[in-house]
C-alpha positions in Angstrom: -56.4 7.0 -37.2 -59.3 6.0 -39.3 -62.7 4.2 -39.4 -64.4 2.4 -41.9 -67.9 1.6 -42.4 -68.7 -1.9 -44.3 -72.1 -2.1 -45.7 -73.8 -4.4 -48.0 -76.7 -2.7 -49.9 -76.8 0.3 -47.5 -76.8 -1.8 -44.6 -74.4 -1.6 -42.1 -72.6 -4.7 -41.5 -69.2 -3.3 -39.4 -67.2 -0.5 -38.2 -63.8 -0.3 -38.4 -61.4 1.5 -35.9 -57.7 1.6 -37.5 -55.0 3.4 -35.5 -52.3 3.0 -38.8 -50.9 0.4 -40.7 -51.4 -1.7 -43.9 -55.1 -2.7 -43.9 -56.1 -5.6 -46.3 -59.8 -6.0 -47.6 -60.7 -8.9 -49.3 -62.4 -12.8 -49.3 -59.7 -14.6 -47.8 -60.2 -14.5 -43.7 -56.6 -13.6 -42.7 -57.5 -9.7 -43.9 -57.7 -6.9 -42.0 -61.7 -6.9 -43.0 -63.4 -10.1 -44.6 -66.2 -9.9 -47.0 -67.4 -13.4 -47.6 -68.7 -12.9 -50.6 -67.6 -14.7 -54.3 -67.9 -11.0 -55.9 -64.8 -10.3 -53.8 -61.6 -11.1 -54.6 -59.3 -13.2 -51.9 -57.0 -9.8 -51.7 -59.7 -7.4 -53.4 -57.5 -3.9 -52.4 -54.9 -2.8 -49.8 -55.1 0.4 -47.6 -51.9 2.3 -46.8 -53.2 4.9 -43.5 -49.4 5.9 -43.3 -48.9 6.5 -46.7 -46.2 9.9 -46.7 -49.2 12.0 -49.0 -52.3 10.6 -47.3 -54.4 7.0 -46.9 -53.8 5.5 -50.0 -56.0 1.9 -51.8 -54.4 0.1 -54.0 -56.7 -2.2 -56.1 -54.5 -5.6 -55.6 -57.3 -7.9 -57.9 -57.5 -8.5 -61.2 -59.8 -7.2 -64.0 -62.9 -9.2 -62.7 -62.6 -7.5 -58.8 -63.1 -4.5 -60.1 -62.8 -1.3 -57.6 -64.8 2.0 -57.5 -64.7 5.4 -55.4 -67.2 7.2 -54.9 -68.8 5.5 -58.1 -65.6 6.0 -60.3 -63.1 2.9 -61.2 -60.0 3.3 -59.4 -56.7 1.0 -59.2 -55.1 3.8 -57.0 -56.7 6.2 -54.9 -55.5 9.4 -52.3 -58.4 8.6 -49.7 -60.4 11.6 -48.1 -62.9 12.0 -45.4 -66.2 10.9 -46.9 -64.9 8.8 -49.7 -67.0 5.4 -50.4 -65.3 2.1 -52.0 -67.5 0.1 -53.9 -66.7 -3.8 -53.9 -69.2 -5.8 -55.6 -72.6 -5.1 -53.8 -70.5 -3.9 -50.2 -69.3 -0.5 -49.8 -66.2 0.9 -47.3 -67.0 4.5 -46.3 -63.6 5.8 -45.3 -63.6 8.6 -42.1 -60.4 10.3 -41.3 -59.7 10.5 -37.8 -57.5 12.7 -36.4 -55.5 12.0 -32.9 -56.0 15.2 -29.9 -53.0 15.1 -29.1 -50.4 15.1 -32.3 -48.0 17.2 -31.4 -47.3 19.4 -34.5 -43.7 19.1 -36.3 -41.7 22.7 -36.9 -41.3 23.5 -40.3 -37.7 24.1 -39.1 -37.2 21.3 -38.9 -39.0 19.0 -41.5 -38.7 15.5 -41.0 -36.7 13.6 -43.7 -37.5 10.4 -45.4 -35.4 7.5 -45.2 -33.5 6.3 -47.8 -32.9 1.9 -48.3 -32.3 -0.8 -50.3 -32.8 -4.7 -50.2 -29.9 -6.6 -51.6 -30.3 -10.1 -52.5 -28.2 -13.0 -50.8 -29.0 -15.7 -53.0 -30.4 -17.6 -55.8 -29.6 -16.3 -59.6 -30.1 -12.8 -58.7 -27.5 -12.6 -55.8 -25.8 -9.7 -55.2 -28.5 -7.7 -57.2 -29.7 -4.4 -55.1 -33.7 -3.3 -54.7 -34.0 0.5 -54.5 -37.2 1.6 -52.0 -38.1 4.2 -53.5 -42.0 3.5 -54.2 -44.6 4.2 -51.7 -45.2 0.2 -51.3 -42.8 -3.1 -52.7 -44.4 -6.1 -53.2 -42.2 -9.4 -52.3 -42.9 -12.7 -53.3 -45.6 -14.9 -55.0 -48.7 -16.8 -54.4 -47.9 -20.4 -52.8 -44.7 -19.0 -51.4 -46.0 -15.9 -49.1 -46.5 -12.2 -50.8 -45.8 -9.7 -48.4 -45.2 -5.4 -49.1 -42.6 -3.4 -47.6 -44.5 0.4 -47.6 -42.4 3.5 -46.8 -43.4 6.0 -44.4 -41.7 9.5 -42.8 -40.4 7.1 -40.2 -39.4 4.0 -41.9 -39.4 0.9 -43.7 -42.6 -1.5 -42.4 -43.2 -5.0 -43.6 -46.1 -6.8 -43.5 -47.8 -9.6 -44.9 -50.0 -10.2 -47.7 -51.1 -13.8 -47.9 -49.0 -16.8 -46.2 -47.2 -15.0 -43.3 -46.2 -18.5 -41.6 -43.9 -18.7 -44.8 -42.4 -15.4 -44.4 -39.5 -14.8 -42.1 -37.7 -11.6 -40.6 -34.7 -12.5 -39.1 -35.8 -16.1 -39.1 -38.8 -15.7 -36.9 -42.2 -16.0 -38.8 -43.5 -12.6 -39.5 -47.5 -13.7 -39.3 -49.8 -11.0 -39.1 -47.5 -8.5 -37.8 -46.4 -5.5 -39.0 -42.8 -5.1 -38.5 -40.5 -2.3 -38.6 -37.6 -2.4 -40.4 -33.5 -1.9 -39.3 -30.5 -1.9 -41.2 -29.3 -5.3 -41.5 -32.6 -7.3 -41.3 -32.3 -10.2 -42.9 -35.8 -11.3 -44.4 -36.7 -14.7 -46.6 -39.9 -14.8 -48.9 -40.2 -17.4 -51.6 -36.7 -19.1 -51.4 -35.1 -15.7 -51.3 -33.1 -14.5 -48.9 -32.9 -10.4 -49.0 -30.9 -8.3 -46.9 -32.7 -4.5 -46.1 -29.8 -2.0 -46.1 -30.7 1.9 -45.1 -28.5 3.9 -47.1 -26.7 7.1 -45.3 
């Protein structure tokens, strides 16, 4: 779990309770947190809580968005209790909060990472295999639906960036939903048709 504090000039504007999940923070209003401001971009950075080595922002804006923690630049960034994001004139002060009742994992037995692919069905690249390897894939483009697939210890989750009425999984509109993925899922983003394969 985490919480983040939105201010604008040391103000507080909002708090912030996230139990996991992609969180989006930007202009547009189907993000996670909206800052209605022009000094933000429309997809200014994404936050990855389940991220396998800790919270992770990734600065999704161009040049002119530019992102700062705790008064540094930053296009990637392992968050920490404490740590403040600077957008524009609003800052995101990031708390990590930690569930009661977790129950602990046996180093006996750690848990193991999955392994997948996403194999393309059609179009010119058809046939043409995706390894997952990266913490977070981004699918698609602007005006067709953009949408990441980020890889935790227990799966494969998709979720959407911008135009989630366009995005399909299994040809049901994925919306603002955040879906886990199974072998065999069939999902179609930009006139592409991808098939998600876990690998044994």
């Amino acid at each position: 779990m985490a919480k983040l504090k939105l201010s604008f000039k040391g103000d507080t504007i909002s708090v912030h309770h996230c139990d996991g999940g992609i969180v989006t923070v930007g202009r547009d209003p189907d993000n996670t947190i909206r800052i209605d401001s022009l000094a933000i971009a429309p997809k200014h950075i994404i936050i990855d809580l389940d991220h396998p080595d800790g919270p992770e922002l990734v600065r999704e804006s161009d040049d002119r968005f530019p992102v700062r923690v705790n008064g540094k630049p930053a296009d990637r960034h392992q968050l920490v209790d404490g740590d403040i994001i600077g957008l524009g004139k609003h800052t995101l002060t990031f708390f990590a909060e930690t569930r009661a009742s977790r129950t602990p994992v046996s180093p006996k037995t750690p848990e193991k990472e999955p392994e997948a692919v996403l194999q393309f069905l059609n179009g010119k690249n058809i046939g043409r295999v995706i390894p997952l390897k990266q913490a977070m894939v981004r699918l698609g483009h602007t005006g067709g639906g953009i949408a990441v697939i980020a890889r935790r210890r227990n799966g494969y989750f998709l979720s959407c960036l911008e135009g989630g009425q366009d995005i399909k999984i299994n040809g049901d509109s994925l919306g603002d939903r955040t879906v886990a993925l199974n072998h065999g899922d069939e999902i179609e983003i930009d006139r592409a048709r991808l098939l998600f394969c876990l690998q044994p």
